[in-house]
VMD Tcl script that draws the C-alpha trace (Angstrom):
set ca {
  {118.01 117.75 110.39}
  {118.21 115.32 107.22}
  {116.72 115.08 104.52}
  {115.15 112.43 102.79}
  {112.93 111.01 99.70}
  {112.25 108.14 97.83}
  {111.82 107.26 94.13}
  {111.60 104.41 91.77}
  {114.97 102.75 91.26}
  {115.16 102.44 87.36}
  {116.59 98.51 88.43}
  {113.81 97.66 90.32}
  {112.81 98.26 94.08}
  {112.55 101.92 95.75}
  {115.31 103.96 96.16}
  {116.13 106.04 99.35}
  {118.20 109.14 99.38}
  {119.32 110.56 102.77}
  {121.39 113.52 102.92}
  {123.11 114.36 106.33}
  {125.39 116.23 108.00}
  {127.06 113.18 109.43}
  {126.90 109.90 109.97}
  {125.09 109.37 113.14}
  {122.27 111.73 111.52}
  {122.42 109.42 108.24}
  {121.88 106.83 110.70}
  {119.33 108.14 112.34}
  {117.56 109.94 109.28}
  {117.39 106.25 107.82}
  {115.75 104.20 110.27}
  {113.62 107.22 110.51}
  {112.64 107.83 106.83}
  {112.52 103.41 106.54}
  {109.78 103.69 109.90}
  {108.24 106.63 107.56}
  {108.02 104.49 104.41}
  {106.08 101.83 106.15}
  {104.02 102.51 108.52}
  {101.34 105.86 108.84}
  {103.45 107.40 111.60}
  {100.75 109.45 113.25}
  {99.39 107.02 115.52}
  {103.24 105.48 115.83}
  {103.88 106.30 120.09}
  {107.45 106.56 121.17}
  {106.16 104.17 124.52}
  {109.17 101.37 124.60}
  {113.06 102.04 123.88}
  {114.51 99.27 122.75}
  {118.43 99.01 122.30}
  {119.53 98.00 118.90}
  {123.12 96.56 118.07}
  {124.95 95.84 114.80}
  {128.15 95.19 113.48}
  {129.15 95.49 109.56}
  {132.90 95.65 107.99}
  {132.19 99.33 106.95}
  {129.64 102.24 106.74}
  {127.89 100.90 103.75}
  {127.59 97.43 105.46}
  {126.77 98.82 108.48}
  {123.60 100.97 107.35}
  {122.64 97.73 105.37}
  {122.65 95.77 108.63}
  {121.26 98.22 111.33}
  {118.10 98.50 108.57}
  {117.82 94.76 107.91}
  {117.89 94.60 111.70}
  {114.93 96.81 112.44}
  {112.91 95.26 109.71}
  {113.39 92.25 111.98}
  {112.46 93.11 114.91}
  {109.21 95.19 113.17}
  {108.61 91.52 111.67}
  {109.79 89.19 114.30}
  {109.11 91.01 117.35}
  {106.27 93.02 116.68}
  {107.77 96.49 116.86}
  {106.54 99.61 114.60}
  {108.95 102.17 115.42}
  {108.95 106.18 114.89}
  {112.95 106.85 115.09}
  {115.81 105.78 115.94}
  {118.88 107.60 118.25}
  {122.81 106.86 117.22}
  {125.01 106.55 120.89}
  {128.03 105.57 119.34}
  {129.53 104.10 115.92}
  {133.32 102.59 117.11}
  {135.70 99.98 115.38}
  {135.72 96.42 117.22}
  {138.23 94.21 117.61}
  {135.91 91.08 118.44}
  {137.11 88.90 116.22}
  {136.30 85.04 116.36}
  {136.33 82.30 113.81}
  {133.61 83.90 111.84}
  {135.09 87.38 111.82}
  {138.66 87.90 111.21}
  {139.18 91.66 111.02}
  {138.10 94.61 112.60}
  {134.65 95.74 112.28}
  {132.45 98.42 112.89}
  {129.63 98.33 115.84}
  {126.78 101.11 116.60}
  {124.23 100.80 119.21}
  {121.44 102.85 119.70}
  {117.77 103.42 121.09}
  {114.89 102.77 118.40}
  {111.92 103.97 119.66}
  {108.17 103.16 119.37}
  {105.23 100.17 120.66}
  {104.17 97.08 120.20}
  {101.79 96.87 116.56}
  {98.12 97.28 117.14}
  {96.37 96.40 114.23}
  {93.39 98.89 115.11}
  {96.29 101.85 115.71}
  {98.75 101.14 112.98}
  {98.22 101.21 109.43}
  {100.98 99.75 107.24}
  {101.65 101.82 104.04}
  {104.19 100.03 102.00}
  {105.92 96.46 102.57}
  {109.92 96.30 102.29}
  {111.05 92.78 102.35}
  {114.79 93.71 102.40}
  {117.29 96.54 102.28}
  {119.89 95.63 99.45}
  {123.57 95.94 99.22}
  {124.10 96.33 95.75}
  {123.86 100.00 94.62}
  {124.23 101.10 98.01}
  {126.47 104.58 98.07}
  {127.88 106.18 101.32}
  {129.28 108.98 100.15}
  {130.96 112.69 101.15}
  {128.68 115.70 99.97}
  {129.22 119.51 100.64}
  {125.86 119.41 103.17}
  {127.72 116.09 104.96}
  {127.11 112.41 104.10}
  {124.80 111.24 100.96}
  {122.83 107.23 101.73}
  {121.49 106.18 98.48}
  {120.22 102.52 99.37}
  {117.46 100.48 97.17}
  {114.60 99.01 99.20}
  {112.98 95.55 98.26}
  {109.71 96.76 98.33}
}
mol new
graphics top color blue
foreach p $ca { graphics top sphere $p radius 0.5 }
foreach p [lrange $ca 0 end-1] q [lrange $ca 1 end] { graphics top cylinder $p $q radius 0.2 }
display resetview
């Protein structure tokens, strides 16, 4: 099981530390601990899967996408979601005109139901997960995420 928290970032924004002992828990500890951050979870009902997708160019990019993509769909599409389930984190060779090296893709199941304003209570906003100051790194418990949220 990971661990999380979540302080000021002296630069602005709130910073999120995971630690993990690998990368499909950092994965899944972050969309969790994100889910956590916004919404009061205790009324949050695992009712729908819904299969997310994401490429980036590397882990960092990656985590910065798959969390910019369920902000998304908890802003577009209505979602508040509890947690989130790695299946698999490969290297792509889809390349088209856009995209003209290999990438990374991971798919998964994030979990939760359609927002209810009378269920859900939202905590904190986050407008965006940023790239800059992100750090993926190697730790003796597993994998470190230090990411700043626009929030």
């Amino acid at each position: 099981m990971a661990n999380y928290s979540f302080s000021e970032d002296p630069k602005g924004g709130v910073g999120m530390e995971i630690i993990a002992k690998d990368q499909f828990d950092m994965f899944n500890a972050a969309v969790g601990a994100l889910c956590l951050f916004m919404w009061d979870q205790e009324h949050v009902k695992e009712k729908v899967e819904v299969p997310i997708a994401w490429y980036g160019f590397d882990v960092p990019t990656t985590v910065v996408g798959l969390l910019s993509e369920i902000l998304y769909q908890m802003e577009t599409g209505g979602w508040v979601f509890k947690r989130f389930v790695t299946h698999s984190l490969e290297e792509v060779d889809d390349l088209d005109e856009r995209h003209r090296r290999k990438q990374l893709k991971i798919s998964g199941t994030a979990y939760g139901e359609r927002y209810n304003p009378e269920n859900h209570k939202k905590r904190f906003d986050v407008s965006a997960v940023l790239l800059p100051r992100l750090k993926v790194q190697q730790v003796d418990e597993g994998v470190r995420l230090y990411c700043v949220l626009d929030a």
